[in-house]
ROTI-435783 format. One record per atom (N, C-alpha, C, O): residue in one letter; y, x, z. Coordinates in pm, whole numbers, padded with zeros to 5 digits, always signed. Example, Ala and Ser with C-alpha at 12.3 -4.5 7.8 and 13.67 -1.06 7.14 Angstrom:
BEGIN
A-00569+01319+00780
A-00450+01230+00780
A-00330+01320+00780
A-00332+01424+00846
S-00225+01285+00708
S-00106+01367+00714
S+00003+01290+00787
S+00114+01341+00804
***
This chain:
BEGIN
X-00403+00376-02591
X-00385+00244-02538
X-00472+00228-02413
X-00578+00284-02388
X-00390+00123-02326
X-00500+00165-02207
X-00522-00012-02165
X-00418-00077-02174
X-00612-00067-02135
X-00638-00209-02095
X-00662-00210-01969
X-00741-00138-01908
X-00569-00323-01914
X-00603-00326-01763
X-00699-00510-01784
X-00720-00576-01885
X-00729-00534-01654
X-00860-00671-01644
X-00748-00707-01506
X-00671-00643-01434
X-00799-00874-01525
X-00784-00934-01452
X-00887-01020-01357
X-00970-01087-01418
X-00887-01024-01237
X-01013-01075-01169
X-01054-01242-01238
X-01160-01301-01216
X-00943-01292-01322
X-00943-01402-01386
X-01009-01403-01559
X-01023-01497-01637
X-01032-01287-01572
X-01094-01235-01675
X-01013-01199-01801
X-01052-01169-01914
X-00863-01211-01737
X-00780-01202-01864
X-00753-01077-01912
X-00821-01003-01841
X-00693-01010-01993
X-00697-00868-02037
X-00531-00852-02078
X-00466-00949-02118
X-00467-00704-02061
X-00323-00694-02106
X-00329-00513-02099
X-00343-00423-02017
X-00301-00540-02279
X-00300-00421-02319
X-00173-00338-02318
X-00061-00372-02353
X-00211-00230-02274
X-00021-00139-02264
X-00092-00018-02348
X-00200+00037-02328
X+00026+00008-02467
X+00059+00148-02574
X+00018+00221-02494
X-00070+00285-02553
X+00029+00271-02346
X+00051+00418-02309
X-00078+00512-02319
X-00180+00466-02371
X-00075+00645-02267
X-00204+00720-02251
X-00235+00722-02113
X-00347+00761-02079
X-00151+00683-02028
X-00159+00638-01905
X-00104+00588-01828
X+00010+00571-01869
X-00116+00552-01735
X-00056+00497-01624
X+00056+00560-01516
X+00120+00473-01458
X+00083+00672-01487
X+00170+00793-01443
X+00308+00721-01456
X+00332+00655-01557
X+00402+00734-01352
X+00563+00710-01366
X+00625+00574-01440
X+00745+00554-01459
X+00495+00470-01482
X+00511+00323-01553
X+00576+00300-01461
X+00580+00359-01353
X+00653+00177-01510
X+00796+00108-01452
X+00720-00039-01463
X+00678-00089-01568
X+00712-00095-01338
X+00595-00238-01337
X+00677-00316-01288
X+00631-00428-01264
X+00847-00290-01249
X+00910-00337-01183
X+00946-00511-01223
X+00958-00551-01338
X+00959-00606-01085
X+00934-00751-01172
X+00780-00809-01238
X+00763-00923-01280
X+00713-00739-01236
X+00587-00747-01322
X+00483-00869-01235
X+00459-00859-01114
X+00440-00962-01307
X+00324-01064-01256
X+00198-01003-01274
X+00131-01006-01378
X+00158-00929-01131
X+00027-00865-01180
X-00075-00931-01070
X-00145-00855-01003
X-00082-01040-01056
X-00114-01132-00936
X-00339-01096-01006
X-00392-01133-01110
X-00381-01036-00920
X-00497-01032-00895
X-00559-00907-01032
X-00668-00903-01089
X-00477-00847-01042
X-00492-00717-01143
X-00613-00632-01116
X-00686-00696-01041
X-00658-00529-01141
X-00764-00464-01149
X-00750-00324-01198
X-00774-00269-01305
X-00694-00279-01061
X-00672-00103-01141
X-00724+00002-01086
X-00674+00114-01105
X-00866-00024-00985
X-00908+00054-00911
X-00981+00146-01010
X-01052+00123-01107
X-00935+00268-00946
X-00912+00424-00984
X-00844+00438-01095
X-00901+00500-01184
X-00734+00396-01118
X-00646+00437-01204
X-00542+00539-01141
X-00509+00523-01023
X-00486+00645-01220
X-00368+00747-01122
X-00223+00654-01165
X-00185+00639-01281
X-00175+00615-01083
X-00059+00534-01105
X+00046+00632-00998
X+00104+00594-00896
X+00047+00762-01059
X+00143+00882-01001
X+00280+00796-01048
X+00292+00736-01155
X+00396+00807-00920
X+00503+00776-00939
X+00560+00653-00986
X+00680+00636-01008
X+00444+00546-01004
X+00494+00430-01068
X+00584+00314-00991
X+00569+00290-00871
X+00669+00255-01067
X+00755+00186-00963
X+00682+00049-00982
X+00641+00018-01093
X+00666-00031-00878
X+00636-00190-00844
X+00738-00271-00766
X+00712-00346-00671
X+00860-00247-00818
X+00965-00325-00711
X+00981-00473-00759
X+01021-00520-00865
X+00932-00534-00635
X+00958-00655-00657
X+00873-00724-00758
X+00924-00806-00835
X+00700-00685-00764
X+00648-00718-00841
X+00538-00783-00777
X+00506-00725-00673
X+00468-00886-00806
X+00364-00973-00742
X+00217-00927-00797
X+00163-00957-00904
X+00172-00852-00698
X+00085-00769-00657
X-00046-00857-00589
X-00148-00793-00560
X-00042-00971-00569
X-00132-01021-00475
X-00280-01070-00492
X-00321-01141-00584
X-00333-01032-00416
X-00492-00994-00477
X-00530-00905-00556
X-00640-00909-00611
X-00440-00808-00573
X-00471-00689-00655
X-00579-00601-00603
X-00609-00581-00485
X-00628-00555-00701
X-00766-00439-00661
X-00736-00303-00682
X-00796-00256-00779
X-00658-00220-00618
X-00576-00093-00646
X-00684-00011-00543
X-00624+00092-00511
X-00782-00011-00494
X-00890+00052-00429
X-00880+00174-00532
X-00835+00172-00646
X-00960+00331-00429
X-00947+00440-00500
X-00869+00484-00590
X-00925+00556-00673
X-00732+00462-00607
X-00587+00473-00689
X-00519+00569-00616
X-00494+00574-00496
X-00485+00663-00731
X-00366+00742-00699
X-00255+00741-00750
X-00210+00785-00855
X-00202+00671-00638
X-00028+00667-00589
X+00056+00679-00542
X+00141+00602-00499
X+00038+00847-00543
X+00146+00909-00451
X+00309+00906-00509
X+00339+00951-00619
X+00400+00848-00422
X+00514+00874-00434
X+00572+00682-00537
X+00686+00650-00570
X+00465+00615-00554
X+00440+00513-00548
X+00557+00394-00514
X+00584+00384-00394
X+00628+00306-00605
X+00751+00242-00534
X+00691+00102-00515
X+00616+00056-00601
X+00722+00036-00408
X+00666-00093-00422
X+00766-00180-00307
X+00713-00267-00238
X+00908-00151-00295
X+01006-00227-00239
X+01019-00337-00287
X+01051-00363-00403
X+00986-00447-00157
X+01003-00580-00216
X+00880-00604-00317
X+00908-00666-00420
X+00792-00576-00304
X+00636-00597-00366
X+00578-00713-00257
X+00578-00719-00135
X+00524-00808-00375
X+00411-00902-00257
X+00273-00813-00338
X+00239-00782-00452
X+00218-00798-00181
X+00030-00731-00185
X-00017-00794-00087
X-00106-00742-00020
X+00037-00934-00055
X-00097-00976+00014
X-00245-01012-00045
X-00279-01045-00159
X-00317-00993+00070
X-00418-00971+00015
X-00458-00887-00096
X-00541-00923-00180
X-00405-00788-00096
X-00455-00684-00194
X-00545-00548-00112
X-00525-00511+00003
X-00645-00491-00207
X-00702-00425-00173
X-00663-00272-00222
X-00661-00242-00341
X-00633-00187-00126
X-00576-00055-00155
X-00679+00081-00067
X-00660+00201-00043
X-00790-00015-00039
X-00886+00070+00036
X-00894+00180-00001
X-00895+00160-00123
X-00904+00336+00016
X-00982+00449-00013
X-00826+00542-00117
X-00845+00650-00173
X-00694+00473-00119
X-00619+00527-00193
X-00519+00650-00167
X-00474+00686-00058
X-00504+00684-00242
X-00413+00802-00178
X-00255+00754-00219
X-00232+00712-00332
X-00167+00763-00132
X-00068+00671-00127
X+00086+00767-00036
X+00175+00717+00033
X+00064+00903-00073
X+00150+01007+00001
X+00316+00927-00038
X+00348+00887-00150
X+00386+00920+00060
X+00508+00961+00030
X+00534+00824-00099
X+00590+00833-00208
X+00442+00655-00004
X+00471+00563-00153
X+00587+00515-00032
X+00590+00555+00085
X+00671+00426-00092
X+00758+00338-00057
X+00696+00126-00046
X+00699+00036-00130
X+00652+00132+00092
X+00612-00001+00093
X+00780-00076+00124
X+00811-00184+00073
X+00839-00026+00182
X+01009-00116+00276
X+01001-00279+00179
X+00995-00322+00064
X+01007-00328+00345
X+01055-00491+00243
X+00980-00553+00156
X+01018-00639+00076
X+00825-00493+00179
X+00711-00546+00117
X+00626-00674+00199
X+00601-00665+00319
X+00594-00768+00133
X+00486-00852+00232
X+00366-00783+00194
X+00336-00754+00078
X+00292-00755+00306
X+00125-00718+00316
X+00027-00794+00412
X-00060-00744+00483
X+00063-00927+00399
X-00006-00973+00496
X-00191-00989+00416
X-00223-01031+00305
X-00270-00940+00520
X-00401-00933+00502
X-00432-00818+00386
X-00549-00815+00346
X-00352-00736+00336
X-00350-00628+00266
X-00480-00524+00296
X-00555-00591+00367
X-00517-00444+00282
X-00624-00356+00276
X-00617-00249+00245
X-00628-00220+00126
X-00587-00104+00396
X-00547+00014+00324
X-00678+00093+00413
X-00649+00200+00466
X-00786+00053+00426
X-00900+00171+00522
X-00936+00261+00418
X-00978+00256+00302
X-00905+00345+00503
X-00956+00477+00535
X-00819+00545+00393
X-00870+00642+00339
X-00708+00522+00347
X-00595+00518+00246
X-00546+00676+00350
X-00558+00695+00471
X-00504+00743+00270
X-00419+00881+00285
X-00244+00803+00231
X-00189+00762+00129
X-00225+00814+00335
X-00038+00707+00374
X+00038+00810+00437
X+00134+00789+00511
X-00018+00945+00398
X+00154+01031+00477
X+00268+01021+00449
X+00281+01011+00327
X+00353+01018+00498
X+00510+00975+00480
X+00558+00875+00386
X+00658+00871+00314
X+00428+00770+00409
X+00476+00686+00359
X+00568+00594+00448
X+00559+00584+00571
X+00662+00527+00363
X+00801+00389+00453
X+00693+00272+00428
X+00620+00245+00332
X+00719+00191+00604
X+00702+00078+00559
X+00768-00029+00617
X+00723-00141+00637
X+00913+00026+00651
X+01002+00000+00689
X+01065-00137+00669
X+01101-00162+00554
X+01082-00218+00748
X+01111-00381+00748
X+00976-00433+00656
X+00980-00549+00616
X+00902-00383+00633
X+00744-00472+00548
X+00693-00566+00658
X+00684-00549+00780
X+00667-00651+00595
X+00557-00761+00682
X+00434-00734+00717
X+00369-00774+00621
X+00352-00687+00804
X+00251-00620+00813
X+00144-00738+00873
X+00041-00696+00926
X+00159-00833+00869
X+00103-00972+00920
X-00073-00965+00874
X-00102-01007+00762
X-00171-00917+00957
X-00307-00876+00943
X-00348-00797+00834
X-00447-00807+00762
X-00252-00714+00834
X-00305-00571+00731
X-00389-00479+00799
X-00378-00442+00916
X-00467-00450+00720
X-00575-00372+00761
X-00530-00211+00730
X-00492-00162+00623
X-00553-00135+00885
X-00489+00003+00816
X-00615+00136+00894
X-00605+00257+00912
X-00729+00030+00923
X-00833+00107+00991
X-00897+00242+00913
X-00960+00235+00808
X-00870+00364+00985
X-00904+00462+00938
X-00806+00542+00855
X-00844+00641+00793
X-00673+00498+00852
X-00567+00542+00716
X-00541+00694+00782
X-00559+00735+00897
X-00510+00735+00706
X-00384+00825+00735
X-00241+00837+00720
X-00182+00852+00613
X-00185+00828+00850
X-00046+00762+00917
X+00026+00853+00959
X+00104+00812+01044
X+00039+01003+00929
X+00117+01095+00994
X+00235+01085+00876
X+00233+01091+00753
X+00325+01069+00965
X+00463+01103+00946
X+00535+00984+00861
X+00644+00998+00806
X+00444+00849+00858
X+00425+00735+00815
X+00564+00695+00924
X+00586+00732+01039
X+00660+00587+00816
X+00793+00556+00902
X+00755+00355+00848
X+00742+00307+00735
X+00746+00275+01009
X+00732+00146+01012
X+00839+00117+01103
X+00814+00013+01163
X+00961+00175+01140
X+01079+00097+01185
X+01132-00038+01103
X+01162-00045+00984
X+01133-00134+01197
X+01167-00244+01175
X+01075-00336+01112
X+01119-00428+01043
X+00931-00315+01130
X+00821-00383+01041
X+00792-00513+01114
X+00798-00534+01235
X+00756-00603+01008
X+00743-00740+01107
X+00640-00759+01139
X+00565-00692+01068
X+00560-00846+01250
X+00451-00867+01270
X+00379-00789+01296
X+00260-00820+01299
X+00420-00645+01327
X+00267-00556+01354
X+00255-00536+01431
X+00247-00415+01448
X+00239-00626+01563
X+00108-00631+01626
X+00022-00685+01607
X-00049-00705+01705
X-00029-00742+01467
X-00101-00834+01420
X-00168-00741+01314
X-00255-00786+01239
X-00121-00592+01307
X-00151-00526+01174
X-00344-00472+01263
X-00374-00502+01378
X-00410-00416+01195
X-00535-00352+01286
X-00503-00220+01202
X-00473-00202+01084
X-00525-00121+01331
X-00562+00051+01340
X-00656+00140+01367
X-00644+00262+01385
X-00759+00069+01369
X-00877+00140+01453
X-00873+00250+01374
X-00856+00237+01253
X-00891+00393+01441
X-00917+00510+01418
X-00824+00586+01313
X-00852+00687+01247
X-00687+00497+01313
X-00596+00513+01176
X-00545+00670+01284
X-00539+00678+01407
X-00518+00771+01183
X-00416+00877+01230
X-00283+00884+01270
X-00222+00785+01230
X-00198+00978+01347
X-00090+00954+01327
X-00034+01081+01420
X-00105+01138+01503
X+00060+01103+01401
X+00089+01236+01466
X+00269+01236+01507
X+00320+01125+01496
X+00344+01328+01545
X+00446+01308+01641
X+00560+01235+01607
X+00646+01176+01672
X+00525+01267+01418
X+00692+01242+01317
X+00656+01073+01267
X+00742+01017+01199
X+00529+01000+01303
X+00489+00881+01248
X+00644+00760+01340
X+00684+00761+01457
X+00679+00692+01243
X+00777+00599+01330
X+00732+00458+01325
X+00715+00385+01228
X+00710+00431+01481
X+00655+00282+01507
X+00759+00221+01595
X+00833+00281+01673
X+00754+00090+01567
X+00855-00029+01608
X+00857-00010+01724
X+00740+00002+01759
X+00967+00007+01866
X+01002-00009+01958
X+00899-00060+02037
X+00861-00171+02001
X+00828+00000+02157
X+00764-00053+02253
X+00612-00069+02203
X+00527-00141+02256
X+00596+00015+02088
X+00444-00014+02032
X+00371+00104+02115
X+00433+00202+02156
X+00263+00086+02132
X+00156+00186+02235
X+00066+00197+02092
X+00038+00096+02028
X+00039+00286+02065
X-00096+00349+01956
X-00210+00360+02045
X-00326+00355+02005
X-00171+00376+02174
X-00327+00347+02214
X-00444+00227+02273
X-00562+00221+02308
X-00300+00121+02254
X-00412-00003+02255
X-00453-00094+02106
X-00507-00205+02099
X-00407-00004+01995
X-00437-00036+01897
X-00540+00090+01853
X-00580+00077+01737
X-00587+00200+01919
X-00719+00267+01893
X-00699+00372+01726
X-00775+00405+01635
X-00530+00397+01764
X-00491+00523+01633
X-00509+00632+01756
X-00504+00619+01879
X-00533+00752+01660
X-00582+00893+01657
X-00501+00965+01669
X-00476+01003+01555
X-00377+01061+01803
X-00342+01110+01772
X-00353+01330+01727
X-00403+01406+01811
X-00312+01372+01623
X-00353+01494+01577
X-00243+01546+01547
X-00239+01660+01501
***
């Protein structure tokens, strides 16, 4: 059995032995608490995520289409190959986050923090608001896809 916390102090117990490939889809997990949990492959579509504490979490391959994470904290996570598309992240929190090939395709990126991430091969066609997103020192390399007319170098990403 595994117990997750809520920043509200509430508690919700799940049968499993872990967290790996869970289906959270729909799920009210509004200010949850799962930093460093491995949440390999788990789907979050369309699940309210906001104020969540997913810091140091591994979630590679990760579904979260149509997820609200504003204001959620995803600092320090590894996040290869997750699916943000069609997510709101406004004021979200991914520094210093390993984000290769991750989509974040039509997401709302409205003051997300992505300082220090890693952004290679990271696809944000059609993302809203990001020129409002911050990049300082975020990576990104030739296959990364950014919205029409975006310059990476007055937003201070790294290219390698």
């Amino acid at each position: 059995m595994v117990t997750i916390k809520f920043k509200t102090g509430e508690k919700k117990e799940f049968y499993l032995d872990d967290f790996d490939m869970v289906n959270f889809d729909n799920t009210q997990l509004h200010t949850v608490i799962l930093s460093g949990f491995s949440l390999y492959k788990s789907s979050f579509i369309k699940s309210n995520l906001r104020s969540a504490e997913l810091s140091r979490c591994y979630l590679e391959q990760a579904v979260f289409v149509g997820a609200l994470l504003m204001n959620a904290n995803l600092a320090y996570s590894v996040l290869m190959s997750s699916d943000f598309s069609h997510s709101k992240l406004s004021a979200a929190c991914f520094f210093k986050a390993d984000m290769r090939m991750a989509n974040f395709s039509h997401a709302d990126l409205f003051n997300a923090e992505f300082n220090g991430a890693d952004l290679r091969g990271a696809n944000f066609s059609g993302a809203q608001r990001f020129d409002s997103a911050f990049f300082d020192k975020a990576l990104y390399d030739e296959s990364t896809i950014f919205p029409e007319n975006f310059s990476a170098d007055i937003k201070g990403l790294i290219l390698v």
